[in-house]
C-alpha positions as CSV (number, residue, x, y, z in Angstrom):
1,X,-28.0,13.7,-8.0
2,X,-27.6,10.3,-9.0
3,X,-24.8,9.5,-11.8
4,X,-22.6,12.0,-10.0
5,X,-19.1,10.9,-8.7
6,X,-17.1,12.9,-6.3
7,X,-13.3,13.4,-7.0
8,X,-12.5,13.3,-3.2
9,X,-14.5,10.1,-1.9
10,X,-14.6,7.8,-5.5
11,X,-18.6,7.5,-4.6
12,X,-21.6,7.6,-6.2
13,X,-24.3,9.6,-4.1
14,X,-26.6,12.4,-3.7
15,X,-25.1,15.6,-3.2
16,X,-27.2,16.1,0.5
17,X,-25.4,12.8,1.0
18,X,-22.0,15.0,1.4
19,X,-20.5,16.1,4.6
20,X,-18.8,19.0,2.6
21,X,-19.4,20.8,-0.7
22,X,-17.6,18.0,-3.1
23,X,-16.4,18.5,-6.5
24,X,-18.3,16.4,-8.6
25,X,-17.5,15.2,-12.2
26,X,-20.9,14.5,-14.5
27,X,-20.5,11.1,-16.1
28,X,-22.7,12.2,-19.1
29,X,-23.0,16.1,-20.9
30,X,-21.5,18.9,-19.4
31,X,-23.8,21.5,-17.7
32,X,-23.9,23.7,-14.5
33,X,-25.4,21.9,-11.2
34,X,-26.6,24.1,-9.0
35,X,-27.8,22.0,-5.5
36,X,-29.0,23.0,-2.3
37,X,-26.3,22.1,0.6
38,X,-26.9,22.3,4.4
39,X,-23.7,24.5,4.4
40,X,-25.0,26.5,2.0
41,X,-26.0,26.7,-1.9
42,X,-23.3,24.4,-3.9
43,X,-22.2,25.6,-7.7
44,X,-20.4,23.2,-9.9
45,X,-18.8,23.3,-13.3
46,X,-19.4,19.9,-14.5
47,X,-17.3,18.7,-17.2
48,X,-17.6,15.5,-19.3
49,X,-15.0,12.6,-17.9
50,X,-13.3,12.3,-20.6
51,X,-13.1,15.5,-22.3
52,X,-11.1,18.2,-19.5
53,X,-8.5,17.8,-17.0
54,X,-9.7,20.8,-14.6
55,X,-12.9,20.8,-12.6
56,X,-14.1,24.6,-11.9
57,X,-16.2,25.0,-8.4
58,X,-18.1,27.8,-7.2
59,X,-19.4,27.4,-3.2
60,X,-21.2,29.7,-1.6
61,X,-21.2,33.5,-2.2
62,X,-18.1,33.3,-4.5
63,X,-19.1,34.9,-7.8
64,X,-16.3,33.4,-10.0
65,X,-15.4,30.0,-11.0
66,X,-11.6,29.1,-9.6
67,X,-10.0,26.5,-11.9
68,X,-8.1,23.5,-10.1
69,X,-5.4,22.4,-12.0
70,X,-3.6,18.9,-12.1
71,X,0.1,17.9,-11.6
72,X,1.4,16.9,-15.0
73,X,1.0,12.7,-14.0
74,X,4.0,11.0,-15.3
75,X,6.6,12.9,-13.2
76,X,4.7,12.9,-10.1
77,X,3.9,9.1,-9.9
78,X,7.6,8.6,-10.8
79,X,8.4,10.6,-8.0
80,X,5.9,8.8,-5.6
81,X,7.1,5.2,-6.4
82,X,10.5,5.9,-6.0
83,X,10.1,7.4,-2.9
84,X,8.1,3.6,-2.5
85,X,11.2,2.0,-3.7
86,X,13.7,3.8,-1.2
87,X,11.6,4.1,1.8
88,X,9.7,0.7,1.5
89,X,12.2,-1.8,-1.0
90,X,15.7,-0.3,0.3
91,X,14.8,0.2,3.9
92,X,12.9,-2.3,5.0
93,X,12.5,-5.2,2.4
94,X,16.3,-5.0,1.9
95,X,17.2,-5.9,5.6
96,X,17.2,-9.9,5.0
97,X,19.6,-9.5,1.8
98,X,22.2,-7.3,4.2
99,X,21.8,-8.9,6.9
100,X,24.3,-12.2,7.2
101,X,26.7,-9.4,6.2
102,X,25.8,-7.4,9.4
103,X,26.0,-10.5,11.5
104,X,29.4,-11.0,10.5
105,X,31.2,-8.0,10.6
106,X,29.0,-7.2,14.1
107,X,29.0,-10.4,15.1
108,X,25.5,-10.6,16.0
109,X,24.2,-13.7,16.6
110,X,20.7,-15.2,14.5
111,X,18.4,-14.2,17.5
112,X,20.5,-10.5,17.2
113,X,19.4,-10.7,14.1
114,X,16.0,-11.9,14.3
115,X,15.3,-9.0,16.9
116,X,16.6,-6.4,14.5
117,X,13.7,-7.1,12.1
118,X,11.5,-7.2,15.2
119,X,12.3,-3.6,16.1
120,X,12.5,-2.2,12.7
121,X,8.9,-3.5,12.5
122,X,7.7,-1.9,15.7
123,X,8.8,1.3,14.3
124,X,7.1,0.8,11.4
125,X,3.8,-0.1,13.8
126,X,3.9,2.6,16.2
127,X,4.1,5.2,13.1
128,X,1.6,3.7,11.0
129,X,-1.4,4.9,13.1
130,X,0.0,8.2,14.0
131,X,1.0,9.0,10.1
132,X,-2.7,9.6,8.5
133,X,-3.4,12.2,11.5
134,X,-0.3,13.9,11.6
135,X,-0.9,14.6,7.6
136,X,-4.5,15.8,8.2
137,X,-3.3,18.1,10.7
138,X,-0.3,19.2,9.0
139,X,-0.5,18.4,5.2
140,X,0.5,14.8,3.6
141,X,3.7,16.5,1.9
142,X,5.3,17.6,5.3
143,X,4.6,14.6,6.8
144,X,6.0,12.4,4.1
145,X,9.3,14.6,3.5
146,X,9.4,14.0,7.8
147,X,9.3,10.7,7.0
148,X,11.7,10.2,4.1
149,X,14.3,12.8,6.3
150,X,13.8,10.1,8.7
151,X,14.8,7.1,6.2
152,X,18.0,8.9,4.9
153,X,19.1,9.5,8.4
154,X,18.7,6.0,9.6
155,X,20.4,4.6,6.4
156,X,23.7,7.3,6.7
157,X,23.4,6.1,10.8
158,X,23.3,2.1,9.7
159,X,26.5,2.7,7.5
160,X,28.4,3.9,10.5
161,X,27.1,1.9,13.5
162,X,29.6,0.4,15.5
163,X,27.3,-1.8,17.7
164,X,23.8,-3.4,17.9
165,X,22.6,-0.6,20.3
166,X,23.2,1.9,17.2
167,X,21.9,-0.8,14.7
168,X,18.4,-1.3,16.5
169,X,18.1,2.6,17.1
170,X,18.8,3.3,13.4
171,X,16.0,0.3,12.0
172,X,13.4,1.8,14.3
173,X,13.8,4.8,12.5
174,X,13.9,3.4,9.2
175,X,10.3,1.7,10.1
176,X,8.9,4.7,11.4
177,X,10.0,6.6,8.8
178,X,8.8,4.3,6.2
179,X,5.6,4.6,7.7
180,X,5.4,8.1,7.9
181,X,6.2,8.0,4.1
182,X,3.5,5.2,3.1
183,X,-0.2,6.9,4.2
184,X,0.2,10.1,3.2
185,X,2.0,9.4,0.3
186,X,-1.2,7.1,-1.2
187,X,-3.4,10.2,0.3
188,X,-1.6,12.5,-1.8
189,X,-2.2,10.7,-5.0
190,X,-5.3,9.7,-4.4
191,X,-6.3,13.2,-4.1
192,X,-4.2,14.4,-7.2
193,X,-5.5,11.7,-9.7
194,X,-8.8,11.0,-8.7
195,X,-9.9,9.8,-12.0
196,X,-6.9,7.2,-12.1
197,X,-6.9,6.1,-8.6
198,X,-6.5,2.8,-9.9
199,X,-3.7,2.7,-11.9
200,X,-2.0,5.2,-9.5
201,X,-2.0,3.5,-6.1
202,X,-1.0,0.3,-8.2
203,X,2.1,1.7,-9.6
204,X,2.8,2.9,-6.0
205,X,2.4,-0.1,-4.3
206,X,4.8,-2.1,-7.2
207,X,7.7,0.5,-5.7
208,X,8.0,-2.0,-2.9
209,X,8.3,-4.9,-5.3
210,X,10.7,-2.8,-7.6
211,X,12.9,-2.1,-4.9
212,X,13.0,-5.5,-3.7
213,X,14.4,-6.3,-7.1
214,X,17.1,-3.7,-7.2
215,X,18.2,-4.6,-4.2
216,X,19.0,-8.2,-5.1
217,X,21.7,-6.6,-7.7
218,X,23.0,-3.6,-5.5
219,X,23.6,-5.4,-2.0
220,X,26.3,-7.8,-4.1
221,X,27.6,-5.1,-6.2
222,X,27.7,-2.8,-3.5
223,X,29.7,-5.0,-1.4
224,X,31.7,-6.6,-4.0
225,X,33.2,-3.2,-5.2
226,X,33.6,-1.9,-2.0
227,X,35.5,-4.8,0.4
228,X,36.9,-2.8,2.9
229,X,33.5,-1.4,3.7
230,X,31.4,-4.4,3.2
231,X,27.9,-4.2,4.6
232,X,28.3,-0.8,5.2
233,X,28.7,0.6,1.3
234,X,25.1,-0.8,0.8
235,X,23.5,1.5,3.4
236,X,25.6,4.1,2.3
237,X,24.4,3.9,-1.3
238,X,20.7,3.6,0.0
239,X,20.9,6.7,1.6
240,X,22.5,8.6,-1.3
241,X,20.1,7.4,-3.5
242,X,16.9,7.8,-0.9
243,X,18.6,11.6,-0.3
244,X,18.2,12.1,-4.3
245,X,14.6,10.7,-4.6
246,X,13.7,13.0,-1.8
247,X,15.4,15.9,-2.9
248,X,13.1,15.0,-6.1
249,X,9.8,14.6,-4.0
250,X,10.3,18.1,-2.2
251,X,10.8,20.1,-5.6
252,X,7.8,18.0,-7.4
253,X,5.3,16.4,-5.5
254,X,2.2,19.1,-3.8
255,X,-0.8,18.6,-1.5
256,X,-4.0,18.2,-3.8
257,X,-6.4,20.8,-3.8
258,X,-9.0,20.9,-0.8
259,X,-12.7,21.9,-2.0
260,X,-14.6,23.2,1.0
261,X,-13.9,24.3,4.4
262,X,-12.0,21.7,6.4
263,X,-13.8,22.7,9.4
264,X,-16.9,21.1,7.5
265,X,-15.5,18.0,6.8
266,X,-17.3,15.8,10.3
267,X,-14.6,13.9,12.1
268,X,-14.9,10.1,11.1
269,X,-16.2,8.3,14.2
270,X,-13.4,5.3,13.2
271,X,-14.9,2.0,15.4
272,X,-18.3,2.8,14.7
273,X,-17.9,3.1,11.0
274,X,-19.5,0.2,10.0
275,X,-18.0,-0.3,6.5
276,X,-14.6,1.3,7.3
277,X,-14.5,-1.5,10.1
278,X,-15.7,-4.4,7.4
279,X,-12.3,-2.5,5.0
280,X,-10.1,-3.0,8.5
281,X,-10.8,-6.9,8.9
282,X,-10.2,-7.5,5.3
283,X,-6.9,-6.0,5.5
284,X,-6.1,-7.7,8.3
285,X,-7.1,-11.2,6.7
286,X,-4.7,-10.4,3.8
287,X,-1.9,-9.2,6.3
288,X,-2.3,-13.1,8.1
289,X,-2.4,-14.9,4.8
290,X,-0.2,-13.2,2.3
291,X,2.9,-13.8,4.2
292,X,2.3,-18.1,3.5
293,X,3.8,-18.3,0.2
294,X,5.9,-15.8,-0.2
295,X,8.2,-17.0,3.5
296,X,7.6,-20.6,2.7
297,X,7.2,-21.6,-1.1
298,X,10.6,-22.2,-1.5
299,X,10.9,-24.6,1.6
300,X,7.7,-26.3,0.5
301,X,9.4,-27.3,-2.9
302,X,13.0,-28.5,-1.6
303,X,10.2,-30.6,0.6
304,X,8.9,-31.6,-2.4
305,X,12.2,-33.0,-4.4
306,X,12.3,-29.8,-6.5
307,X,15.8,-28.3,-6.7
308,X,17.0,-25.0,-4.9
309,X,17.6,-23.3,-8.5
310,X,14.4,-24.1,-9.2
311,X,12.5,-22.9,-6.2
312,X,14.5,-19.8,-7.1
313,X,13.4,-19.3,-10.2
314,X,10.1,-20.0,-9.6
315,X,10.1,-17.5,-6.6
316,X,11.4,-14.8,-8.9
317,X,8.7,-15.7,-11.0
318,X,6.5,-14.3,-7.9
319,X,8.4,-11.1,-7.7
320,X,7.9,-10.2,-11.1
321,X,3.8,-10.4,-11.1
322,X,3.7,-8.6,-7.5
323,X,5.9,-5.8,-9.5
324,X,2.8,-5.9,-12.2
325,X,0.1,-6.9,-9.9
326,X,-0.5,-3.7,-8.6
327,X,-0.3,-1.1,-11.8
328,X,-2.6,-4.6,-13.4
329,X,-5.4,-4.3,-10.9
330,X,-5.7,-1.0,-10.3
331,X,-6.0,-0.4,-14.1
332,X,-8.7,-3.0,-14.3
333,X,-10.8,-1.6,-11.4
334,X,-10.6,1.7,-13.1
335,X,-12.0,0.3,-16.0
336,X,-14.5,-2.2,-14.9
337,X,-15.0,-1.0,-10.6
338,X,-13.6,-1.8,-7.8
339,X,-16.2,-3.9,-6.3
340,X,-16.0,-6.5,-9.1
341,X,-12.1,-6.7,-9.3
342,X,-12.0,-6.8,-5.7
343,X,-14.2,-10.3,-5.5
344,X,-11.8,-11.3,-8.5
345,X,-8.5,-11.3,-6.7
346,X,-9.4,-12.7,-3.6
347,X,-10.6,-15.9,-5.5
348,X,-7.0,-15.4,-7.6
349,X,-5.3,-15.2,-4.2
350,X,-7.3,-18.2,-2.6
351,X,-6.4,-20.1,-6.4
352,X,-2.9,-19.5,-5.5
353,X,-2.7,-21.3,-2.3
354,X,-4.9,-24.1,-3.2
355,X,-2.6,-25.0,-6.8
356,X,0.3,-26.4,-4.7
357,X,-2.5,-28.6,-2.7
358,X,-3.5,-30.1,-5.7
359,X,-0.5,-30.4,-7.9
360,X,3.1,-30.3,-6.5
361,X,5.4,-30.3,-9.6
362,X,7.0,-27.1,-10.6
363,X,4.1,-25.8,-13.3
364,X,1.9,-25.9,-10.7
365,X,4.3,-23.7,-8.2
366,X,4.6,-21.8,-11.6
367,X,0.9,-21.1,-11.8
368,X,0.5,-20.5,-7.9
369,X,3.5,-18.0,-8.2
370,X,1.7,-16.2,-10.9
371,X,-1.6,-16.0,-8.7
372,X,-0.3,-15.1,-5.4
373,X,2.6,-12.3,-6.7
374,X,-0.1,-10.9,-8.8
375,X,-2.4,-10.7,-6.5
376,X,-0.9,-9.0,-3.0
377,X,-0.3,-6.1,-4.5
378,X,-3.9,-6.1,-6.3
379,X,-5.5,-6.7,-2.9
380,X,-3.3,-4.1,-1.3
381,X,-4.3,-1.5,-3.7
382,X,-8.0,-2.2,-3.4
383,X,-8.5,-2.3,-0.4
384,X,-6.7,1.1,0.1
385,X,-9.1,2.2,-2.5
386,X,-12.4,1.0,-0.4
387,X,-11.3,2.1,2.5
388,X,-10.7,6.0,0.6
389,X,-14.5,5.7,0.0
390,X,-15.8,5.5,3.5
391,X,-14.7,8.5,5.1
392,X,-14.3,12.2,4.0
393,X,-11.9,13.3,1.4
394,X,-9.9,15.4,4.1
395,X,-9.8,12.1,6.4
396,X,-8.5,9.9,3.8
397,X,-5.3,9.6,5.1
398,X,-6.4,8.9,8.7
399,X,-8.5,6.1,7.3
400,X,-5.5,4.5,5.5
401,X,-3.4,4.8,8.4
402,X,-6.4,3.5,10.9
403,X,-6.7,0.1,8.6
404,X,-3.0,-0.1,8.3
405,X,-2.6,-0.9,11.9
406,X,-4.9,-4.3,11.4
407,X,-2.8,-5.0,8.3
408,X,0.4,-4.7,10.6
409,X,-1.1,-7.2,13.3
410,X,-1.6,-9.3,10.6
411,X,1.5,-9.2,9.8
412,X,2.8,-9.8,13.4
413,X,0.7,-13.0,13.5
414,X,0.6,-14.8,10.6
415,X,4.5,-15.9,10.2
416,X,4.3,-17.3,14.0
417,X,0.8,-19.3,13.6
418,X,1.6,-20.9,10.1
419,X,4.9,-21.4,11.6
420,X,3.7,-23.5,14.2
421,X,1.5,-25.3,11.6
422,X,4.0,-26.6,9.7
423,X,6.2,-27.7,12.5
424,X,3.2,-29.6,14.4
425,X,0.2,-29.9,11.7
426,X,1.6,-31.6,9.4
427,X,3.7,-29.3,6.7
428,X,3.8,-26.5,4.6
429,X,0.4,-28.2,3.2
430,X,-1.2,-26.9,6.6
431,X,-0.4,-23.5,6.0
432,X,-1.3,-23.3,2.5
433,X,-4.3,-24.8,3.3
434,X,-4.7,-22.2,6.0
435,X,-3.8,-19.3,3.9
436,X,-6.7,-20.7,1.8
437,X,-9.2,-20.6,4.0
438,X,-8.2,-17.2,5.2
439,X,-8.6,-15.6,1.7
440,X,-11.6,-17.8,1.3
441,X,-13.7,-15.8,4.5
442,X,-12.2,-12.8,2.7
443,X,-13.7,-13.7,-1.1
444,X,-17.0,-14.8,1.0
445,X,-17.0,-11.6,2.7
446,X,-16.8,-9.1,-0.3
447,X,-19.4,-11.2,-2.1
448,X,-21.7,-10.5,1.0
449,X,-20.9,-6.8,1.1
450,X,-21.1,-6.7,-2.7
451,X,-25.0,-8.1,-2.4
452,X,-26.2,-5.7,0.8
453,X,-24.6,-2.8,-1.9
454,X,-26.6,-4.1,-5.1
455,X,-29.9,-5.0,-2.5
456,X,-30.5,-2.1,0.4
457,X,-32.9,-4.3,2.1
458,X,-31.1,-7.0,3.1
459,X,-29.9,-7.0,6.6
């Protein structure tokens, strides 16, 4: 049934195409669809797009249509980017702001501190994979509230830690927990909002962003209103704020709706999904390349003779459009696909390394700025979106988590090879340059995939 999408994979197919009965909504009139399934005859309600809010399914012998109903959206995105902003921006983006704090009232020294960040990531990696099959077996909501209990225990534990033994315990947790937040969390809303996956996973993803933000205000407020407890007040107000937010998440967010049996839904075979595979190297291309402007702009412009408040302001610049970036995006891929957007920002995050190459005065930092903050959170968000379209509905969460781990490794590997650029290549041009190249394969890549889609007989 061509011109069918289903709700729960974002694809346009024939309904034998499906492992499981799927929801489907009807792009033109409304009718009844009535399709022959190898589980069974399928009956749908189809509705226009644009003109109702519930999809009614009938499978099998049932004799009466059962109505889905939505979550009203504003309150539960709300609640889903601030549990971003808590578990993501306070707990682990905040670390570097609190940290020469910590080293001085622990006295820890810069490798201490440096290891800290190291653990808190392992955490983060050793959850990441685990979280998507924890929520398919037990249901995204329990795993994320796991997770977020997780978070507000570490950041009460931080506050009180008398040593760096009970520091690095207490960040491991925070990155698992975070984890355990992240991939079910995007599940859930994916599965709630189907028809504004976009704009959904964009405004999730700019939690991280937001939180970064805040906590350049709190961490000085924090500490400047509370002396006697320093370094510790700011984990101590993270954790009364993440305990509110999650307190929030448990009375409003709700595990979408699951259409068929879930013993129907075929078990992904992960390293042999060809296109799932293609979604993991993409991700992990992003995770080596992002990390070039946003650790070493600033140093690249002191290099250059521009002042320190102007690298500053140029840098906060960046944080604003990766705040944006995301919500922007998604939006636009809603409205116009995901394929074409996603060519788009790899050639905007490629622009944004190049810029500096070409022009090193503070308009062209400007312009880079505006490229590369716009643009993680755009490639974040659709890549999390392809990979959703590969696998089963019920395994969407597994998937996310599965391409996660290559993002992490990305991560793991990019500071320390551009690192070594700069220091024996030749300068932060190296690593731009490399960054370029990386989101280059990745632009040339999605163009390739985008062709084999459009033409089924090329190899």
């Amino acid at each position: 049934m061509k011109g069918f999408s289903c709700i729960g994979c974002f694809t346009f197919r024939e309904c034998q195409e499906f492992r499981e009965p799927g929801v489907l909504i009807h792009l033109g009139v409304e009718g009844i669809f009535r399709k022959k399934h190898n589980k069974g005859t399928v009956y749908l309600k189809i509705y226009h797009r644009r003109e109702s809010a519930q999809v009614r399914s009938k499978i099998s012998s049932d004799s009466n249509f059962n109505s889905v109903s939505l979550p009203s959206f504003w309150p539960f995105v709300l609640t889903g980017m601030l549990m971003i902003v808590t578990t993501t921006g306070f707990a682990r983006m905040a670390y570097g702001l609190v940290l020469p704090y910590m080293q001085t009232g622990l006295g820890l020294s810069i490798s201490q501190g440096g290891m800290l960040g190291t653990i808190m990531f392992l955490g983060y990696l050793v959850s990441v994979g685990l979280s998507g099959i924890l929520a398919v077996r037990w249901g995204g909501k329990a795993v994320l509230m796991a997770g977020g209990s997780a978070v507000v225990i570490s950041m009460f534990g931080l506050s009180g830690s008398p040593s760096f033994i009970w520091v690095a315990l207490f960040m491991f947790l925070a990155g698992g927990g975070s984890a355990l937040v992240f991939t079910p969390l995007m599940s859930l809303m994916l599965g709630q909002f189907p028809d504004k996956k976009g704009i959904v996973l964009g405004m999730l993803l700019s939690g991280a962003g937001i939180g970064m933000l805040l906590s350049g205000f709190l961490v000085p407020l924090l500490i400047s209103q509370f002396p006697v407890l320093g370094w510790r007040a700011v984990w101590l107000g993270f954790g009364i704020i993440s305990l509110v937010v999650l307190i929030a998440a448990l009375l409003i967010l709700r595990n979408p709706e699951v259409v068929g049996s879930a013993k129907e839904a075929e078990k992904p075979k992960w390293l042999k999904n060809k296109a799932l595979m293609q979604v993991a190297v993409l991700y992990f291309l992003v995770g080596i390349a992002y990390l070039v402007p946003n650790l070493y702009q600033s140093g690249y412009m002191l290099a250059e003779g521009i002042s320190d408040r102007a690298a500053g302001l140029v840098y906060a610049v960046a944080g604003i459009f990766s705040i944006a970036g995301g919500p922007v995006w998604g939006s636009l891929s809603d409205r116009f696909g995901v394929n074409r957007m996603f060519v788009l920002v790899w050639a905007c995050a490629a622009a944004g390394d190049i810029i500096p190459l070409l022009n090193h005065s503070i308009p062209g930092f400007v312009l880079s700025s505006v490229l590369w903050g716009s643009s993680i959170g755009g490639l974040v968000t659709l890549i999390q979106l392809k990979a959703a379209r590969q696998v089963n509905p019920r395994y969407v969460p597994t998937a996310i988590g599965f391409i996660s781990v290559f993002y992490a490794v990305g991560q793991m590997l990019g500071p320390g090879v551009t690192g070594w650029m700069i220091d024996y290549l030749g300068g932060y041009g190296v690593a731009y340059g490399f960054g370029a190249v990386v989101y280059g394969l990745g632009l040339v890549a999605s163009l390739i995939s985008g062709r084999k889609r459009n033409n089924p007989g090329i190899k």
